[in-house]
C-alpha positions as CSV (number, residue, x, y, z in Angstrom):
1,X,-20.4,-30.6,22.5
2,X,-19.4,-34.5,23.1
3,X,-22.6,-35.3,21.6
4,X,-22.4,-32.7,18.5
5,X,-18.2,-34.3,18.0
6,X,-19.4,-37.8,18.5
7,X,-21.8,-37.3,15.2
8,X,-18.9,-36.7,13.1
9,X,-17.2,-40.2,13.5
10,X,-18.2,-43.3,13.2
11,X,-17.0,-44.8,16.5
12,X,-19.4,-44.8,19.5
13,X,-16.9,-46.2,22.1
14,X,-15.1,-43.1,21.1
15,X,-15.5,-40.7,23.9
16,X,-14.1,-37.2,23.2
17,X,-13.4,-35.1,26.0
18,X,-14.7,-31.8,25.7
19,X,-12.6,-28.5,26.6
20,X,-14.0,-25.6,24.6
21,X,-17.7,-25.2,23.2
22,X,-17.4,-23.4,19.2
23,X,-18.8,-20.2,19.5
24,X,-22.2,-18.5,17.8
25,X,-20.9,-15.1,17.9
26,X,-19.3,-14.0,14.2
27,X,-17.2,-11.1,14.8
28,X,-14.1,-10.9,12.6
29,X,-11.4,-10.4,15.7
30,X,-13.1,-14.1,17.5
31,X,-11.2,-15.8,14.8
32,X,-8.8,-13.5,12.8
33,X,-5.4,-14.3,11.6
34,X,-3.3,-11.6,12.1
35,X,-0.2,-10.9,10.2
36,X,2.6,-8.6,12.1
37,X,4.4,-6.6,10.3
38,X,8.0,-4.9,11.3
39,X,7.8,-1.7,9.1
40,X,11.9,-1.1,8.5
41,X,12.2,-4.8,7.9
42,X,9.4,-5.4,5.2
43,X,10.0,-4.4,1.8
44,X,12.3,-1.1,0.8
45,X,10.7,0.9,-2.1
46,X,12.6,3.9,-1.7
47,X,16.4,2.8,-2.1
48,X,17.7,3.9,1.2
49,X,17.9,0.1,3.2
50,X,15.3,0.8,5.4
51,X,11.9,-0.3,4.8
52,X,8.5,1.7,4.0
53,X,5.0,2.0,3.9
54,X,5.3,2.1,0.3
55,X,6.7,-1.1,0.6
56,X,4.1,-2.8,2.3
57,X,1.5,-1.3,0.0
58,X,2.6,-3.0,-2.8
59,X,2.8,-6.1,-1.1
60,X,-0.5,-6.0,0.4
61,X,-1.6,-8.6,-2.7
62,X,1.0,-11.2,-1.9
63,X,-0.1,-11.2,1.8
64,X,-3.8,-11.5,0.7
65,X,-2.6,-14.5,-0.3
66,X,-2.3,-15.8,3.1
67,X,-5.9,-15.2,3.3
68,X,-5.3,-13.0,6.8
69,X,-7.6,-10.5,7.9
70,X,-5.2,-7.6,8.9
71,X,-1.8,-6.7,9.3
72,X,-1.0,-4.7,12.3
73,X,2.2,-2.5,12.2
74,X,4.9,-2.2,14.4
75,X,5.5,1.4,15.5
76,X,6.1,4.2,12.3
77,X,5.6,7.4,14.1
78,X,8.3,10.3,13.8
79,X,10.7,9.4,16.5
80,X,14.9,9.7,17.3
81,X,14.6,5.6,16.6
82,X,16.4,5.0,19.4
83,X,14.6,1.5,20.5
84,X,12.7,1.3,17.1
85,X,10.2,3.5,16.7
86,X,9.2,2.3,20.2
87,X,10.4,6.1,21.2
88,X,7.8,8.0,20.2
89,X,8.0,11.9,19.3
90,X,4.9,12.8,17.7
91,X,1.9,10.1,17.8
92,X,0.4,11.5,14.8
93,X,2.6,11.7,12.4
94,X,4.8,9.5,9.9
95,X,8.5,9.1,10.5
96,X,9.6,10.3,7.4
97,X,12.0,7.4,7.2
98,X,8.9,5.3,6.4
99,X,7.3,8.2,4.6
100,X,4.0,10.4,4.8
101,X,0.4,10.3,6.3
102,X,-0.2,10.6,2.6
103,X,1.4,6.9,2.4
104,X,-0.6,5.8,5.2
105,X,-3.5,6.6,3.9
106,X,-2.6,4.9,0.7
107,X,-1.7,1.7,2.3
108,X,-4.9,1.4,4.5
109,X,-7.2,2.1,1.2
110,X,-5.0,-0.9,-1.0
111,X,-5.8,-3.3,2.3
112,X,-8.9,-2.6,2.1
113,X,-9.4,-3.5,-1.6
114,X,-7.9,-6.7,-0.5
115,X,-10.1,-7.1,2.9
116,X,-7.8,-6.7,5.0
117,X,-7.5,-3.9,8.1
118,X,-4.7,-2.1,9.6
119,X,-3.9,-2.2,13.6
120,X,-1.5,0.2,14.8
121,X,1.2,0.1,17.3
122,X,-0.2,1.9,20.0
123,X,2.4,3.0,22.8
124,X,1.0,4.3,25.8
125,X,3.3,3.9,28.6
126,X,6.1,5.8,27.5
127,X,7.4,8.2,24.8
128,X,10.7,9.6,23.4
129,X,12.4,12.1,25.3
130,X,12.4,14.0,22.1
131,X,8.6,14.2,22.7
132,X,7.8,17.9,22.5
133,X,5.5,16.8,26.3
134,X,8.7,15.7,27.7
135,X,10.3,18.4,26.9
136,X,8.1,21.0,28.1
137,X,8.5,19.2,31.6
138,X,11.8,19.4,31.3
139,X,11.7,23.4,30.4
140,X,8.7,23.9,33.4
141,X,10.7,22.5,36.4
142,X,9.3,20.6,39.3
143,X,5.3,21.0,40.6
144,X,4.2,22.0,36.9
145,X,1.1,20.7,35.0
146,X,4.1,20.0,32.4
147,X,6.3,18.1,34.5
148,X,3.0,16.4,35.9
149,X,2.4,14.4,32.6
150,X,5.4,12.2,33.1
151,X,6.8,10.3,36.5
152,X,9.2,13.1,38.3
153,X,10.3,12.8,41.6
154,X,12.6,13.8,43.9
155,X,15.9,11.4,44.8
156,X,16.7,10.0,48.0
157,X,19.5,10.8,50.4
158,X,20.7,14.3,51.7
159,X,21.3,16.1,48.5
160,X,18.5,13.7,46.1
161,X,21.4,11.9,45.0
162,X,19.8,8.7,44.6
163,X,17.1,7.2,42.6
164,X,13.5,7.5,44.3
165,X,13.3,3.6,44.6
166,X,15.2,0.5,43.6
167,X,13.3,-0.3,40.3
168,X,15.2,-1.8,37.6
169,X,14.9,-0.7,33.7
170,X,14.0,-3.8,31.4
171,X,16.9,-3.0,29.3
172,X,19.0,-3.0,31.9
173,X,20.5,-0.6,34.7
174,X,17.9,2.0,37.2
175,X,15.0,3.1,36.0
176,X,15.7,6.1,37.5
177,X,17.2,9.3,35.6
178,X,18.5,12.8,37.1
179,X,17.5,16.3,34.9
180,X,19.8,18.9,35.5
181,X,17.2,22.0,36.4
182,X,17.4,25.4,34.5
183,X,19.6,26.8,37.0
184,X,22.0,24.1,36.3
185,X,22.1,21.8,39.3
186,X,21.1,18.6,39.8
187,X,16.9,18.0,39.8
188,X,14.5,15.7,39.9
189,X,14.1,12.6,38.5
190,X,11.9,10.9,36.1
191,X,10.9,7.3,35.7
192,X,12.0,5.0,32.6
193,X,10.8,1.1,32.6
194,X,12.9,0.9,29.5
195,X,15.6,2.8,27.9
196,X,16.3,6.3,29.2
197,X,15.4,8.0,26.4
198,X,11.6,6.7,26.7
199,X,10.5,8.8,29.9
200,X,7.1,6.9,31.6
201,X,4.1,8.9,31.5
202,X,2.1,9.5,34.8
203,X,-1.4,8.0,34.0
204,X,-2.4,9.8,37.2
205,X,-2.5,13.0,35.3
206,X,-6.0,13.7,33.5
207,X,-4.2,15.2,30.8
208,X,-2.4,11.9,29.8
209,X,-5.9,10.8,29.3
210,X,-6.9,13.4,27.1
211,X,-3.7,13.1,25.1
212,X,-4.2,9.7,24.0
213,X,-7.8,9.8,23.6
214,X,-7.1,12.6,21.1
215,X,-4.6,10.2,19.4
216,X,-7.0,7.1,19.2
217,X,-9.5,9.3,17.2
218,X,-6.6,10.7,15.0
219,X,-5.7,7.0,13.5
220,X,-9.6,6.1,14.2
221,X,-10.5,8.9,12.3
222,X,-8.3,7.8,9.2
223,X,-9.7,4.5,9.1
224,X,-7.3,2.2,11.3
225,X,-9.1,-1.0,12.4
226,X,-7.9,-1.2,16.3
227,X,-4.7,-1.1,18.1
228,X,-2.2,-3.2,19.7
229,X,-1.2,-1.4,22.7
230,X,2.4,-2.4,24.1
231,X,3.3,-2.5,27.3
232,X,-0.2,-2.4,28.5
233,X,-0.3,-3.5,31.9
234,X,2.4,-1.0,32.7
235,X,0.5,2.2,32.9
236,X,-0.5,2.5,36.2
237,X,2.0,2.1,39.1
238,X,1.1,1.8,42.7
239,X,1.0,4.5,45.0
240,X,3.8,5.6,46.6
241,X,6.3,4.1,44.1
242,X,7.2,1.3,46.7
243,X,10.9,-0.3,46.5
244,X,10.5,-4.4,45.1
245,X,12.5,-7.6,45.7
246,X,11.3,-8.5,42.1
247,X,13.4,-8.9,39.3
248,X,14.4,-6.5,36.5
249,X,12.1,-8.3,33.6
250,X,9.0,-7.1,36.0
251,X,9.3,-10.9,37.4
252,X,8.6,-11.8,40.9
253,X,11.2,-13.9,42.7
254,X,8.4,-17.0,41.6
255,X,9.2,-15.9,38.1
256,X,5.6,-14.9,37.5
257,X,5.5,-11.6,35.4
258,X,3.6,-8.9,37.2
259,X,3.0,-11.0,40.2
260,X,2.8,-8.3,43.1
261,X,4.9,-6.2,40.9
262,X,4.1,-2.5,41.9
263,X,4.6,-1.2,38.0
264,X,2.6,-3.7,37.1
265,X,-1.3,-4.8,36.4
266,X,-2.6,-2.4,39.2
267,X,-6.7,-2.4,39.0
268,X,-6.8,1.1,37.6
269,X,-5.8,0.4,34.5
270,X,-8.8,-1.6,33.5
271,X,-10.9,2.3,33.8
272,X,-8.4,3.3,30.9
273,X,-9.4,0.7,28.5
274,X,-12.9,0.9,29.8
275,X,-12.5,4.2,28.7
276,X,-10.8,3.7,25.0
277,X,-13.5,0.3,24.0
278,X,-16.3,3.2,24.2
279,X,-14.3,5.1,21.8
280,X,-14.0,2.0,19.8
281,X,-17.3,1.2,19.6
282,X,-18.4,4.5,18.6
283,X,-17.0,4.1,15.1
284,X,-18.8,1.0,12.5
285,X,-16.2,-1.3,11.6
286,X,-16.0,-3.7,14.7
287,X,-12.3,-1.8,15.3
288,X,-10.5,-4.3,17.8
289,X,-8.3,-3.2,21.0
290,X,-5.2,-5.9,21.8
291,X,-3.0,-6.2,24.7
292,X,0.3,-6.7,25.1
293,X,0.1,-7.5,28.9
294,X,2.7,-9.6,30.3
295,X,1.1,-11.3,33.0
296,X,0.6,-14.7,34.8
297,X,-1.1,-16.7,35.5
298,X,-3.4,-16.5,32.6
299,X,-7.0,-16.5,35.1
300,X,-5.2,-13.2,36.0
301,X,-4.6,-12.1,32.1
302,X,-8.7,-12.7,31.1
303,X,-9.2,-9.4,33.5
304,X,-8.0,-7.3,30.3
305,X,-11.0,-9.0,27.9
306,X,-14.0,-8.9,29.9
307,X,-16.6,-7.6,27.6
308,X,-16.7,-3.6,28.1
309,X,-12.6,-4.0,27.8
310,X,-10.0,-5.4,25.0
311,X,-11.3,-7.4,22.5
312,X,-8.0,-9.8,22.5
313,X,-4.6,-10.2,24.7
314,X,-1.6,-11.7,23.4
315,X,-0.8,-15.2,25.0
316,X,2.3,-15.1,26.4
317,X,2.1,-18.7,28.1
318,X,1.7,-20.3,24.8
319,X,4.7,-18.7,23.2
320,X,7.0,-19.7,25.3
321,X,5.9,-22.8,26.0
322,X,8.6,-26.2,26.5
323,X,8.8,-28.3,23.9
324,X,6.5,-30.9,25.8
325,X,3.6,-32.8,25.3
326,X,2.0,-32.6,28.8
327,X,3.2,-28.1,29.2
328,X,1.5,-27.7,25.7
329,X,-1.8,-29.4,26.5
330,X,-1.9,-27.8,29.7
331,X,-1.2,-24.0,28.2
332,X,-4.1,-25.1,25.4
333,X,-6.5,-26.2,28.2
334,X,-6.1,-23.8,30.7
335,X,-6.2,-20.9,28.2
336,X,-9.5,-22.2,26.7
337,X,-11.1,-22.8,29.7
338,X,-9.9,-19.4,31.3
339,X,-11.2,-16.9,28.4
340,X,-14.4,-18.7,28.1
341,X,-15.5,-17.6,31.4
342,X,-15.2,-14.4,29.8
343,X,-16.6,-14.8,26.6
344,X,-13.2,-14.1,25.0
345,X,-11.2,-15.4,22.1
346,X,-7.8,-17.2,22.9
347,X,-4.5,-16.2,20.6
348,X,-2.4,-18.1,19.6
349,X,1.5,-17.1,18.8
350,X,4.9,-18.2,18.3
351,X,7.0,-15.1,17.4
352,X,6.8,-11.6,17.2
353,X,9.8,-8.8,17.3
354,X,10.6,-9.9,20.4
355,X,11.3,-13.0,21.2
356,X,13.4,-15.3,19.4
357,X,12.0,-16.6,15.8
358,X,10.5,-20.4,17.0
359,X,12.1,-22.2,14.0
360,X,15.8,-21.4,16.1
361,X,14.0,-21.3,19.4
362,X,13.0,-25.0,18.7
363,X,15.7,-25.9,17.2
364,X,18.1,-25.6,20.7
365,X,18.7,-28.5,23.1
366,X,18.5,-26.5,26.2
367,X,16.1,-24.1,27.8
368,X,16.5,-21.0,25.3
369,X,16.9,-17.3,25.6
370,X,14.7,-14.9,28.1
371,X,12.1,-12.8,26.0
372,X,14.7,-10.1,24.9
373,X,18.3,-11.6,24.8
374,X,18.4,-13.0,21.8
375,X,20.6,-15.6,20.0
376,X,24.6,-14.5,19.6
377,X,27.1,-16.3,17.8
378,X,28.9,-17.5,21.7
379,X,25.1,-19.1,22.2
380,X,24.3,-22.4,21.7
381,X,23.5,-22.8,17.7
382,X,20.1,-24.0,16.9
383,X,19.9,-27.0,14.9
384,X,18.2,-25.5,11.7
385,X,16.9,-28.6,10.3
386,X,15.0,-29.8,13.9
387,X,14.2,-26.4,14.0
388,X,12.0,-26.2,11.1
389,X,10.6,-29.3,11.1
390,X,9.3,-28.5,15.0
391,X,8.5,-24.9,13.6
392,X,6.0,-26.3,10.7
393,X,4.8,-28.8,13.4
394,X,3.7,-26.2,15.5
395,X,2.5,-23.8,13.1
396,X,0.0,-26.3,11.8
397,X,-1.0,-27.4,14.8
398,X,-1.8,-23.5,16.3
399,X,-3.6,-23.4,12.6
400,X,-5.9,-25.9,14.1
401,X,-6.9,-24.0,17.2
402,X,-10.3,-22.5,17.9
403,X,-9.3,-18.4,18.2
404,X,-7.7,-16.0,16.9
405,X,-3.7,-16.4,15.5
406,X,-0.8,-14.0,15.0
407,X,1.8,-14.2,12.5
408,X,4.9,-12.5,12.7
409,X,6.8,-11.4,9.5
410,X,8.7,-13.7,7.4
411,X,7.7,-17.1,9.6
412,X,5.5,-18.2,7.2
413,X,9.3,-18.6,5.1
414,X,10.9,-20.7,8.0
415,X,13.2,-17.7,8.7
416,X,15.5,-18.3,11.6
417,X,16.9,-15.8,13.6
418,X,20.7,-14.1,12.2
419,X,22.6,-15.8,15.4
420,X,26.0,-14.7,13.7
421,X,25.2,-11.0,13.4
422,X,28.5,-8.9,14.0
423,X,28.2,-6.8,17.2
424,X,29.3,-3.7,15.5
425,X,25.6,-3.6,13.6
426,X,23.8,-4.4,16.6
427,X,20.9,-1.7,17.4
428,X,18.7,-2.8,20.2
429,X,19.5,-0.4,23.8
430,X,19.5,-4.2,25.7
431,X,22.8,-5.0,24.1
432,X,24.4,-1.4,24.5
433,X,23.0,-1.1,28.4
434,X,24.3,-4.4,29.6
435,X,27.5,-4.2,27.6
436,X,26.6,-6.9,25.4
437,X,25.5,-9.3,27.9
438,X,22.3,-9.7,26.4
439,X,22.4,-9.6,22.8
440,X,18.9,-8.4,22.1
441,X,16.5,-8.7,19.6
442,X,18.4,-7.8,16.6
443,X,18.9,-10.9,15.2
444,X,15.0,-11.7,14.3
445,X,14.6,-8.0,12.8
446,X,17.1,-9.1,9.6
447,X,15.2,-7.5,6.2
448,X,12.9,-10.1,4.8
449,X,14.5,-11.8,1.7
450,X,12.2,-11.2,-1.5
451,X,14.7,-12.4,-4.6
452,X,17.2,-15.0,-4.1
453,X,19.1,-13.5,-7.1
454,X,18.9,-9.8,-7.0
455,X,20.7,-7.3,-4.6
456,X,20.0,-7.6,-0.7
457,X,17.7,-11.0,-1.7
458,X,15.3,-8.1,-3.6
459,X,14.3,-6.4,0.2
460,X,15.7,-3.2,-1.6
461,X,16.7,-2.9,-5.0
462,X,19.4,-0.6,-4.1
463,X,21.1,-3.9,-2.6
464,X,21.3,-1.8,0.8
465,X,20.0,-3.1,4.1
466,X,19.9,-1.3,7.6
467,X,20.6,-5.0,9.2
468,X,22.9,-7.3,7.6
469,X,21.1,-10.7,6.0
470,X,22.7,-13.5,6.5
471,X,23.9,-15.8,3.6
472,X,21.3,-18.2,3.8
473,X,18.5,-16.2,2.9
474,X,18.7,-16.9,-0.6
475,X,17.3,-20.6,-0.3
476,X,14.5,-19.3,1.9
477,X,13.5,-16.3,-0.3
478,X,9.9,-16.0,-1.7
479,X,10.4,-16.4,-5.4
480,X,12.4,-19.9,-4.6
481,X,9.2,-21.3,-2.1
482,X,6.9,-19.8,-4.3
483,X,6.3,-22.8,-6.6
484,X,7.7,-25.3,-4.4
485,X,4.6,-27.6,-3.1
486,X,6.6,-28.4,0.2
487,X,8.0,-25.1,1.0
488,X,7.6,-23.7,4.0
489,X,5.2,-20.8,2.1
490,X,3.0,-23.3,0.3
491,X,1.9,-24.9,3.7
492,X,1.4,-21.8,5.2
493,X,-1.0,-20.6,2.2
494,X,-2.6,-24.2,2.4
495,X,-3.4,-24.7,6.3
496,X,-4.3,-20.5,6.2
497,X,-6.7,-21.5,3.2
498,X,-8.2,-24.4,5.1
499,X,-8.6,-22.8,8.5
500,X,-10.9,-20.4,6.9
501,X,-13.0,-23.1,4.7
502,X,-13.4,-25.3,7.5
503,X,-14.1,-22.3,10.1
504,X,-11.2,-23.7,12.7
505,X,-11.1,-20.3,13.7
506,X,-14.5,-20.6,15.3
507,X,-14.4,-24.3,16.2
508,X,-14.8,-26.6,19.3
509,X,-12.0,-28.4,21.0
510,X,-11.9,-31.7,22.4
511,X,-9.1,-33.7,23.5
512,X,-8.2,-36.8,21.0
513,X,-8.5,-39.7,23.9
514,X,-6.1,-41.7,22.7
515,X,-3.1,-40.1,23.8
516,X,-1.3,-42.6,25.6
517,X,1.7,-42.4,23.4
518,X,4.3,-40.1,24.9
519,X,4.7,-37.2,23.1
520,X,1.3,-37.0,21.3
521,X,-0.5,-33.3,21.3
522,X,-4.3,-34.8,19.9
523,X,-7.3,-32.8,19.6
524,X,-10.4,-32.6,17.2
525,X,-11.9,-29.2,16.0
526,X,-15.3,-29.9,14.3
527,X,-14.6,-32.4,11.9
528,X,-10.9,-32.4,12.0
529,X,-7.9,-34.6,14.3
530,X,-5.0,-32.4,14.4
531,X,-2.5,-34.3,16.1
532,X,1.3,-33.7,16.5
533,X,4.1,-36.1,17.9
534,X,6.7,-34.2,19.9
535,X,7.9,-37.6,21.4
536,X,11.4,-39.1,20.0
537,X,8.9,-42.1,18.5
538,X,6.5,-42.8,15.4
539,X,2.8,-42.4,17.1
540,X,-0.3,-44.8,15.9
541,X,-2.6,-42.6,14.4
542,X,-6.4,-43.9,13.5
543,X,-6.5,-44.6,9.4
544,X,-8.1,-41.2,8.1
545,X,-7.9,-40.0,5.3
546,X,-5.1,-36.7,5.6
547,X,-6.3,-33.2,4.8
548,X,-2.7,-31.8,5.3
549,X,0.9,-32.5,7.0
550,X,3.7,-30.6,8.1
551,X,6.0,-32.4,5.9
552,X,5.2,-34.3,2.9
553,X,7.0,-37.2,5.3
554,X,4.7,-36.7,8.4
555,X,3.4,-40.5,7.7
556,X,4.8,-43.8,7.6
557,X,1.5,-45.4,6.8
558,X,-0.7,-44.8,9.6
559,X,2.7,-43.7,11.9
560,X,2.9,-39.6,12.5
561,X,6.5,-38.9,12.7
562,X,8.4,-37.5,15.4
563,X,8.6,-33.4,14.9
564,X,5.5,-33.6,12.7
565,X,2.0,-32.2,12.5
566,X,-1.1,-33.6,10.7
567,X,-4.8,-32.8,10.2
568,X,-7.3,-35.3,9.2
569,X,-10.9,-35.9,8.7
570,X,-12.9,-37.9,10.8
571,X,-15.7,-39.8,9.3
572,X,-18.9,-38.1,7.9
């Protein structure tokens, strides 16, 4: 590869140093830009302040304009919605909140008249305790096949008082619940990772297999283009539902998530997915598995995309990554290097529904929020300004990266997360199950703002919304970036536009070597620098000629500014 880079400038003392080899395989998913959308957050067609699938299907042309190759859905599935639709009741069905399979089908048949695939929300792990499964266990009692489906066991102490084991919800509290039996007293008790109303199923049970085989082929069958399937290192828990020192987020004491964790990223998960990719494959279309596993470090994460597994895994180390020079070369190196020995495709992300949108995340001074807590108005503020300009800076600069991307609703306006949102409108079960100690992830699910004139910003055109907006949305709303060359939008549209043109997406990587100046992230991908200055200084660049910047100040003369991106072409 240093050989192949070296051909496309004009410098032979310049000695690039290699880190990832572009790839000859074409697949769509090796590359793909990914667009996430949050269903009740989208667009509201049906006047009720709640968004719809309706919605996003007449959208579907304004997001072909980011030139993305799917959207993939947060969860819509008929459920009590008591952690989002992340509390399923029936797996193949429509919440009627969002509407009807008939919608569904609708909206996947518009995508693809604009080339673009659906990905659903897949959630294996757990279900509503609304789920007619669940509560068949419940009506079958203890030792049934019913019962079997889901974690039950009996408590601890001389009447089974306490919880089986010392395992901590990630919301907050045990992870333990006690049924009351049909006679009345006090039963068993069944196994939540999350909120109590989302019951864990036991992935021991061949029937749990079955089940969600059966539901793969349903959306399959109706012409879905893969999953993303949450919580997926959870499914199988270790033998003997051991007590742990770890800490309630699934983290060892090192910090690592899912290090030694006995709910987490046992070895016979990887037989489940084996399992699902034949499915997969089975149907034309090159349908794509992703995984939401939460594990470190990343050598450990490339176990879930070996080649008869997922197709992709989200990155977690690269979202959350320090606003540092040296971290975020290290994260972009290491992740390279570690797929490749898999054959896989890297992701790249910077916010999804649960973390903290990056434009706020980057704009705060100290270390941030956990994944989950969320910004409240008794945190730190972000400064909005620093936060945007670091949130185009990084955007463009993951735009440069050989792999595939994910966008997350709305980020591609520089929308910050509602940090002032009232508690009394507050949904998420983290803030009701610590008692508001973590806020939650409220504040970056705020309805996306359409129409800076018209009624709730033109989400809803009944001027209702099921979140409060805050008052700012109006300058970031679509119709005001629209025609504005250095909004947010248009550099989004631009570096989307030019990622596929210049085929980033399927590039090399090789670090820029002169990066002595503090501060400086540097690489070239085929015949492009993309360099970013996170110091506090102007950085000497080499005089090219510039393709695109994250501000229409990222220069002064051949000087990148501090908090900027830019991409530039080397010499033919």
């Amino acid at each position: 590869m240093e050989n192949q880079l070296a051909e496309t400038f004009s410098r032979p003392d310049l000695r690039l140093v290699p880190v990832h080899e572009a790839t000859a395989s074409r697949e769509w998913w090796r590359s793909s830009v990914i667009y996430q959308i949050y269903p009740r957050s989208f667009r509201d067609l049906r006047g009720d302040g709640v968004g719809d699938l309706q919605g996003i299907t007449a959208e579907l042309g304004t997001l072909a304009e980011l030139d993305i190759d799917a959207v993939w859905l947060s969860p819509f599935y008929r459920s009590p919605q008591k952690d989002a639709g992340y509390d399923v009741a029936d797996y193949c069905s429509v919440d009627p909140m969002f509407g009807t399979l008939e919608d569904f089908d609708a909206l996947v048949a518009e995508a693809g008249r604009h080339g673009i695939r659906v990905i659903v929300d897949l959630v294996p792990n757990h279900c509503s305790d609304q789920h007619p499964l669940f509560q068949a266990a419940l009506a079958s009692g203890p030792g049934s096949p019913e019962r079997d489906m889901f974690v039950f066991r009996d408590g601890t102490g001389e009447r089974g008082e306490n919880p089986p084991n010392n395992w901590q919800s990630h919301f907050g509290g045990p992870a333990w619940t006690r049924v009351t039996e049909a006679d009345g007293m006090p039963g068993q008790w069944y196994l939540h990772l999350f909120d109590t109303s989302q019951p864990d199923f036991n992935w021991d049970s061949p029937a749990v297999h079955a089940e969600f085989e059966r539901i793969l082929r349903f959306w399959l069958d109706r012409g879905v283009g893969g999953f993303r399937v949450d919580v997926a290192h959870a499914l199988i828990k270790k033998s003997g539902l051991p007590d742990w020192g770890g800490r309630a987020d699934g983290s060892s004491s090192e910090g690592y998530p899912g290090a030694e964790a006995p709910m987490f990223g046992q070895p016979g998960i990887h037989d489940i997915y084996r399992s699902w990719r034949k499915i997969l494959d089975s149907y034309d279309g090159d349908r794509v598995l992703c995984a939401e596993a939460t594990i470190d470090p990343i050598d450990r994460l490339t176990d879930w995309v070996r080649p008869d597994e997922m197709h992709q895994t989200f990155n977690f180390a690269y979202l959350h990554h320090r606003w540092d020079a040296p971290d975020l070369r290290h994260v972009i190196e290491s992740s390279l290097r570690a797929f490749d020995k898999v054959g896989a495709p890297t992701t790249w992300v910077l916010s999804n529904h649960d973390v903290v949108r990056h434009t706020s995340r980057f704009g705060l001074t100290g270390a941030g929020p956990r994944t989950g807590d969320g910004l409240g108005p008794l945190d730190e503020q972000p400064n909005m300004e620093l936060g945007l300009a670091r949130a185009r800076a990084a955007t463009l600069l993951m735009l440069g990266l050989p792999g595939g991307v994910y966008l997350y609703q709305g980020e591609e306006l520089g929308l910050p997360d509602h940090t002032l949102l009232p508690n009394e409108f507050r949904q998420d079960p983290t803030f009701h199950r610590t008692a508001g100690e973590r806020v939650g992830r409220d504040g970056n699910r705020v309805p996306l703002p359409w129409k800076a004139n018209r009624p709730s910003y033109g989400f809803s055109d009944a001027g209702k919304t099921w979140l409060p907006q805050p008052p700012i949305w109006g300058r970031h709303s679509r119709d005001i970036q629209q025609h504005n060359p250095e909004s947010t939008l248009h550099m989004y549209r631009r570096a989307l536009s030019l990622r596929r043109e210049l085929r980033l997406g399927d590039g090399s990587l090789a670090w820029w070597p002169e990066h002595d100046a503090e501060g400086l992230v540097a690489f070239v991908n085929g015949g492009i620098l993309v360099a970013m200055n996170m110091g506090e200084f102007p950085v000497q660049l080499p005089h090219l000629p510039l393709l695109l910047g994250s501000a229409g100040d990222a220069l002064e003369g051949d000087r990148l500014r501090p908090n900027r991106t830019v991409w530039m072409r080397l010499d033919p």
